[in-house]
C-alpha positions as CSV (number, residue, x, y, z in Angstrom):
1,X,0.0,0.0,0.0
2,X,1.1,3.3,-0.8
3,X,0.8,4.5,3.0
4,X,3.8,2.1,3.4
5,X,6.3,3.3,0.7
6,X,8.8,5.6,2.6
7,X,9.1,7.4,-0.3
8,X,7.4,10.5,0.0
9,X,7.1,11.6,-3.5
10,X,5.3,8.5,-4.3
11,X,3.5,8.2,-1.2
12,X,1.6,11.9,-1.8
13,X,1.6,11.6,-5.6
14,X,-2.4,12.6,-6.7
15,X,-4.9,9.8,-7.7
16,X,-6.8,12.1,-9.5
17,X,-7.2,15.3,-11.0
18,X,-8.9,16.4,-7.9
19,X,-6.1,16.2,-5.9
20,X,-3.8,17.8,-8.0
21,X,-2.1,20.7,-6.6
22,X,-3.5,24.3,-7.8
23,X,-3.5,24.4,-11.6
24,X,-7.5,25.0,-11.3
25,X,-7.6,26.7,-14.9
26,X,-5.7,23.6,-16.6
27,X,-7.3,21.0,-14.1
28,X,-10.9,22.8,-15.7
29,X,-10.4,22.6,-19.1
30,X,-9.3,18.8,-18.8
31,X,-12.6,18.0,-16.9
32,X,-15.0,19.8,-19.7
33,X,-12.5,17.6,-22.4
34,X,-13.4,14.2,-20.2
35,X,-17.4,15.4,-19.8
36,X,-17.6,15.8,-23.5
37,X,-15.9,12.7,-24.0
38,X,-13.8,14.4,-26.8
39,X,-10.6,16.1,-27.8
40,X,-8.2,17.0,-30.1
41,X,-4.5,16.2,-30.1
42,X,-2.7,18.5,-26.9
43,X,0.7,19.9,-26.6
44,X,1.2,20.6,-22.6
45,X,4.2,23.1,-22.0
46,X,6.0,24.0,-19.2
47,X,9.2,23.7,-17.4
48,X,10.8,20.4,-16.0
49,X,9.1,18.7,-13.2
50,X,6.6,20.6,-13.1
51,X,4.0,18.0,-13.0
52,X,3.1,17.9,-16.7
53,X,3.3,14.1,-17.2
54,X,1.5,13.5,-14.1
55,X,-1.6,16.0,-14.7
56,X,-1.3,14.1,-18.4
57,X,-1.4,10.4,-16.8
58,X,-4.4,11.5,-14.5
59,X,-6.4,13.2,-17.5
60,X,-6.2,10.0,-19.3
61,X,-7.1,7.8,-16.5
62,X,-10.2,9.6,-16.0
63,X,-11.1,10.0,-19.7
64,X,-10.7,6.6,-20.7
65,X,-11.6,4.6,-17.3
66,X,-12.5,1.2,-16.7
67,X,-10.9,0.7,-20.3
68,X,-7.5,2.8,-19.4
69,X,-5.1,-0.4,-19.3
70,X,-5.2,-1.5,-23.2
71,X,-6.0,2.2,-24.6
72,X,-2.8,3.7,-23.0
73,X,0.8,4.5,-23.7
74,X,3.2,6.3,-22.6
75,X,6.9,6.8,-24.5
76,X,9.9,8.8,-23.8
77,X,11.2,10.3,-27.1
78,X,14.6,11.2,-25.4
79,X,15.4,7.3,-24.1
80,X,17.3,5.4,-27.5
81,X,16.2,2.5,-28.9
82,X,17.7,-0.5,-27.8
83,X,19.9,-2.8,-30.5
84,X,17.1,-4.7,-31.0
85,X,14.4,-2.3,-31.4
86,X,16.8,-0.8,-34.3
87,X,17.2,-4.3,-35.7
88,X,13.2,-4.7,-35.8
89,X,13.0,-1.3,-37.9
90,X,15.5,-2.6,-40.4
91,X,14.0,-6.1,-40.4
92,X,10.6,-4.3,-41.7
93,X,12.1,-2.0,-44.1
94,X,11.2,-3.0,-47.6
95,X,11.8,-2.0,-51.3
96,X,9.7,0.5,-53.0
97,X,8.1,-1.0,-56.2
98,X,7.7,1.7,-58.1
99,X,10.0,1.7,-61.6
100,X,9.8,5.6,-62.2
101,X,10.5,8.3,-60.2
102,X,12.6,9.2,-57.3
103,X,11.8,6.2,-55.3
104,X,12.4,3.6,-58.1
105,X,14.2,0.4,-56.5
106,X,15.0,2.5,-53.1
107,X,14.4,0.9,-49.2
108,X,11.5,2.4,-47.8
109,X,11.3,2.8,-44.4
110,X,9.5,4.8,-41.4
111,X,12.4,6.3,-38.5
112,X,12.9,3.6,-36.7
113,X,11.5,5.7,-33.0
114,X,8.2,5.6,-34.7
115,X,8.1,2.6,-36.3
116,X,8.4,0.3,-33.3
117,X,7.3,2.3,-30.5
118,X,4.2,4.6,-32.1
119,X,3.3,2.7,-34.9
120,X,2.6,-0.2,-33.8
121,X,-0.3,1.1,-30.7
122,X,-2.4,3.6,-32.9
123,X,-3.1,1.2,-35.9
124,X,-4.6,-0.9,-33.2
125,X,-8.7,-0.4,-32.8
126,X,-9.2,0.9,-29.5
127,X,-10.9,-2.1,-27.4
128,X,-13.8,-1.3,-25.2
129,X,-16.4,1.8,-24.8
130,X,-14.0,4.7,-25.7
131,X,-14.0,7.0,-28.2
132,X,-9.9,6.5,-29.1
133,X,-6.8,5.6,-27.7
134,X,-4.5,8.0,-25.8
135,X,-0.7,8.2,-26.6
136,X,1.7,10.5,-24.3
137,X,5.1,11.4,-26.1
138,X,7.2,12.7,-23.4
139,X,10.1,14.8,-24.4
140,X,8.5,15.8,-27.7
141,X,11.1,18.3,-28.8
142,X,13.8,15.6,-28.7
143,X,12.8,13.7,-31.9
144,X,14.2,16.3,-34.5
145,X,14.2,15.5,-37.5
146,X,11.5,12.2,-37.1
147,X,9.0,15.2,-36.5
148,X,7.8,15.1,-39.6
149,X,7.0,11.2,-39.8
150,X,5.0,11.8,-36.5
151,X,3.4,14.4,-38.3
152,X,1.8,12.2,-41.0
153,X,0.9,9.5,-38.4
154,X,-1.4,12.3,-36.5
155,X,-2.9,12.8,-39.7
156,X,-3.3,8.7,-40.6
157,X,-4.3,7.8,-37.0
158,X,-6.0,10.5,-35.4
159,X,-9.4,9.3,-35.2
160,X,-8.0,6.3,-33.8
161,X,-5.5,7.7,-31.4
162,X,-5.5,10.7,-29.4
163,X,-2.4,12.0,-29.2
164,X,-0.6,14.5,-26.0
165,X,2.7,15.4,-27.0
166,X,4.8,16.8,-23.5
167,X,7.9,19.3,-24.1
168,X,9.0,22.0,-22.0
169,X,10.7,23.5,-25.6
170,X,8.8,25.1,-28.1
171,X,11.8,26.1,-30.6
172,X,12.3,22.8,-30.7
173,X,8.6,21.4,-32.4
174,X,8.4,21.7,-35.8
175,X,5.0,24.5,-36.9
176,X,3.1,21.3,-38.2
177,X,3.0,20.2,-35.0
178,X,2.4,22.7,-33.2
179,X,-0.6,23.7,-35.8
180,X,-2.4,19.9,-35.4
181,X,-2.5,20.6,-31.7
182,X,-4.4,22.3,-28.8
183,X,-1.6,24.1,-26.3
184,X,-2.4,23.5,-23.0
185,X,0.2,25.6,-20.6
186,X,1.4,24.2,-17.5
187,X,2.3,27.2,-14.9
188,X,3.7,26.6,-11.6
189,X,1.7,25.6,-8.4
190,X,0.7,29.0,-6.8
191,X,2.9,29.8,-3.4
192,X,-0.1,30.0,-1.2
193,X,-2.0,26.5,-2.5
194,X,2.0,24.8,-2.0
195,X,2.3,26.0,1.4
196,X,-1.0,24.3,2.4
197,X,0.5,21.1,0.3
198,X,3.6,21.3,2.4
199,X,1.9,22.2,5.6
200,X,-0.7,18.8,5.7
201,X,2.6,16.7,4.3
202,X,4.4,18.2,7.6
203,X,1.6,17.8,10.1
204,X,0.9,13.9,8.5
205,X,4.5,13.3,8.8
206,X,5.1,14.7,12.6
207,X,7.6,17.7,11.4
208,X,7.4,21.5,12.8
209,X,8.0,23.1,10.2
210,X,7.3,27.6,9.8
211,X,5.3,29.7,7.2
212,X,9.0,31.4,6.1
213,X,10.7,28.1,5.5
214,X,7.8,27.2,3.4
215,X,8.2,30.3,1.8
216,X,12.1,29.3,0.8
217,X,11.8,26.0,0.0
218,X,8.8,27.0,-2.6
219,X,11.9,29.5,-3.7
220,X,14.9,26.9,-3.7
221,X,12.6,24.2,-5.5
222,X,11.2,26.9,-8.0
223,X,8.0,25.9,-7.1
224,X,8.7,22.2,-8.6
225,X,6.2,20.1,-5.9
226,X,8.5,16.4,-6.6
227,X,11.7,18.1,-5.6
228,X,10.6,20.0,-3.0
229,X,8.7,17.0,-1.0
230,X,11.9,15.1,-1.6
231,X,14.2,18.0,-0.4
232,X,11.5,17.7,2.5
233,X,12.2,14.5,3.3
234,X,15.8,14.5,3.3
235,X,15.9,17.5,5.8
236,X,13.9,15.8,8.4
237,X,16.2,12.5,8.6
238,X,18.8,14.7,10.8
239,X,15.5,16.9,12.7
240,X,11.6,17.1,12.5
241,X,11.8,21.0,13.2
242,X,12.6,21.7,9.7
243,X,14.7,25.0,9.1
244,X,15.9,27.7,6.4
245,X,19.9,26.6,7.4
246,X,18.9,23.0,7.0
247,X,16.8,23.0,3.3
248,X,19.8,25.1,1.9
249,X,22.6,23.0,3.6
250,X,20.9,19.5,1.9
251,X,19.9,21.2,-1.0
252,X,23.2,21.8,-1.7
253,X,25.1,18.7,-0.7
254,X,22.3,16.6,-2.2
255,X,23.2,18.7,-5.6
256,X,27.1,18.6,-5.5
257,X,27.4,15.0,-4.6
258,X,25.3,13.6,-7.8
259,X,27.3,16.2,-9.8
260,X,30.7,15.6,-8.3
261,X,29.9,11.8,-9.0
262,X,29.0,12.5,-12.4
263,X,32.5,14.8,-13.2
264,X,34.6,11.7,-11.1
265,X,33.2,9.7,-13.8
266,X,33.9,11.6,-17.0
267,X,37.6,12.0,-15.6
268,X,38.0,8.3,-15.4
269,X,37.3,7.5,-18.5
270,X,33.4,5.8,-18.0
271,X,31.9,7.6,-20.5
272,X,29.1,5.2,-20.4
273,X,28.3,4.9,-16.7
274,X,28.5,8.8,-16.5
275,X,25.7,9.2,-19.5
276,X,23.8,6.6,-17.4
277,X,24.1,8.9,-14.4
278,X,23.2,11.6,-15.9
279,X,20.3,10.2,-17.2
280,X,18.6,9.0,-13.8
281,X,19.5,12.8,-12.0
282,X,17.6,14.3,-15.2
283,X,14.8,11.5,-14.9
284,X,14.6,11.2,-11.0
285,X,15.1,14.5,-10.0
286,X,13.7,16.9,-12.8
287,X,17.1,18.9,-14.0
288,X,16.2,20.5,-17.6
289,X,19.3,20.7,-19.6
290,X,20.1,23.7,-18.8
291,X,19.8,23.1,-15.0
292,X,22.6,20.3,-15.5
293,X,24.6,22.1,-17.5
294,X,25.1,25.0,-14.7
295,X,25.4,22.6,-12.4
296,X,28.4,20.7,-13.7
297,X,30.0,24.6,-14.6
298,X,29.6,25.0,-10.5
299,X,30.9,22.0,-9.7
300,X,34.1,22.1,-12.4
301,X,34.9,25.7,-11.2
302,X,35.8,24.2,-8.0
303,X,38.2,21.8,-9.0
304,X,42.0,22.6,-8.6
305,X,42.4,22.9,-12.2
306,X,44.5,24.9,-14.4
307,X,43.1,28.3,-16.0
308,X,43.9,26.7,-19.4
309,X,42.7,23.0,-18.4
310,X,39.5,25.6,-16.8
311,X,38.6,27.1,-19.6
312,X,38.4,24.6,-22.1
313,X,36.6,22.8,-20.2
314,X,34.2,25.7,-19.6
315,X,33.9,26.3,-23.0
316,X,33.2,23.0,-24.0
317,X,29.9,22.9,-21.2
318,X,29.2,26.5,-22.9
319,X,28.9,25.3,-26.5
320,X,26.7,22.3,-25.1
321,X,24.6,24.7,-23.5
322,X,24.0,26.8,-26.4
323,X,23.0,23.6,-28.7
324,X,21.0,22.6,-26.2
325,X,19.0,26.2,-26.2
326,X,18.9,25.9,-30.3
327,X,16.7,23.2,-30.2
328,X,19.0,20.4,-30.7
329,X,18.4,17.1,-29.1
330,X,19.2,17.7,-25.5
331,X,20.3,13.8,-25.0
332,X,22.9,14.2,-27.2
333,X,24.6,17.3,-26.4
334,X,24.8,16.1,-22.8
335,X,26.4,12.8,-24.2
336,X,28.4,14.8,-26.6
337,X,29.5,17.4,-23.8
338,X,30.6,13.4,-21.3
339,X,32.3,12.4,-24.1
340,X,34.8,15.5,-24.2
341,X,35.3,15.3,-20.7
342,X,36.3,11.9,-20.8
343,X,38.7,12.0,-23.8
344,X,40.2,15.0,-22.1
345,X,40.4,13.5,-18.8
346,X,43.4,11.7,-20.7
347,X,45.8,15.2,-20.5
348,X,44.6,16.4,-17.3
């Protein structure tokens, strides 16, 4: 039972829309899309961890019910396919038959992302008393170029599949897209409705904890409800009477220590367990790119390094950055940006 888990992040996740904190104008719209039993495709925005997949997974619970099991799916756009996946994808590929034109005796095939994760769920019929099938894409803005194939399968499978497309980066969805869909922003949870969140998770969980403290961890956390529950959590192992000096002091340890892990790493050489890492503290704990990125320029800067060795280094997180913030595929300038570090490890 979830009253057991002593994970509190699970343990006061919402089991409904209901319960979801503040957000009354998005929570509203969602409720008139489940009483008409109809909507179009949605694009939620907003920033990292700020609840959008979990306002997404409770919309479709409600809106498809009893029938939510077969009629749901959820992928993650930014996590690559796995060797056999890819292997699938070329399997299926087949020649085009055509003896004129530009396709004349050349492999056809659908990007492989699409082919074996999407595909495959919206040509299905949905199965019980529901209008359609719901599909999340997490992480949208990460497919790039394959955009364009997910284009023509909204337009092939729509009235089969519903689909709600998650991204906290516009710049990064192609205008087709964006055009097929309905935006739906996600804002952050108002201070006042998080410090009555925070307030019945203190008094359910024995801690003493003050209006002001409230007031900085809603600060420190950026109003981001999963982090600041955990940060929560982590303060009261030492004391129940939660304090400012106690939420900074863990907040930053908790920080430094998964980024000085991840930096160890790179500068041993294990590129692969450091793009792993980096992976479950973006996952887990709801860094944006961008967040990571500053984070490992903190970290680096206090390292006894050279202002040459320094600065390159710097550099190289700078340029990363900057990719990142064009659009490109944020997985891959963070696996780019490891990769540096651990070939230059070798001359440090």
């Amino acid at each position: 039972m979830t009253e057991n888990i002593p994970i509190w992040r699970i343990k006061y996740l919402p089991k409904s829309l209901d319960e979801v904190c503040g957000r009354s104008k998005v929570k509203n719209r969602l409720k008139e899309y489940i009483k008409s039993e109809n909507f179009p495709h949605l694009l939620l925005l907003g920033s990292e961890g700020i609840g959008k997949k979990t306002i997404a997974k409770l919309f479709c619970q409600e809106f498809l019910g009893s029938f939510y099991e077969p009629n749901f799916k959820i992928v993650y756009a930014d996590v690559p396919l796995t060797s056999e996946e890819r292997a699938k994808a070329r399997s299926e590929a087949h020649y085009s038959t055509s003896k004129i034109g530009r396709l004349a005796g050349k492999t056809i095939t659908t990007p492989a992302f699409i082919h074996v994760k999407i595909k495959p769920f919206v040509s299905i019929k949905a199965m019980g008393d529901v209008p359609f099938k719901i599909l999340i894409v997490k992480n949208f803005e990460t497919l790039g170029s394959n955009q364009q194939g997910f284009r023509r399968l909204m337009e092939s499978f729509g009235s089969n599949c519903r689909m709600i497309l998650i991204s906290h980066n516009t710049s990064g969805i192609i205008d087709p897209i964006k055009s097929r869909c309905q935006l739906i922003m996600v804002p952050p949870v108002d201070i006042e409705e998080f410090k009555i969140m925070i307030a019945t998770i203190a008094k359910n969980e024995n801690l003493t904890i003050d209006n002001e403290t409230i007031e900085h961890l809603y600060k420190i956390t950026k109003g981001k409800i999963a982090k600041a529950i955990d940060l929560l959590q982590i303060t009261s192992i030492s004391d129940n009477n939660v304090k400012i000096d106690n939420l900074y002091e863990n907040s930053m340890v908790f920080q430094n220590n998964l980024i000085r892990s991840l930096l160890l790493m790179t500068f041993k050489g294990q590129f692969h367990k450091a793009r792993e890492l980096s992976r479950k503290i973006q996952s887990n704990y709801k860094y944006s790119v961008q967040d990571l990125f500053l984070l490992l320029y903190n970290e680096l800067s206090k390292l006894p390094l050279s202002t040459y060795s320094l600065s390159l280094l710097i550099n190289m997180i700078a340029d990363a950055d900057f990719r990142a913030i064009d659009g490109r595929d944020s997985d891959i300038q963070i696996s780019s940006l490891l990769s540096k570090l651990c070939y230059y490890s070798e001359f440090l």
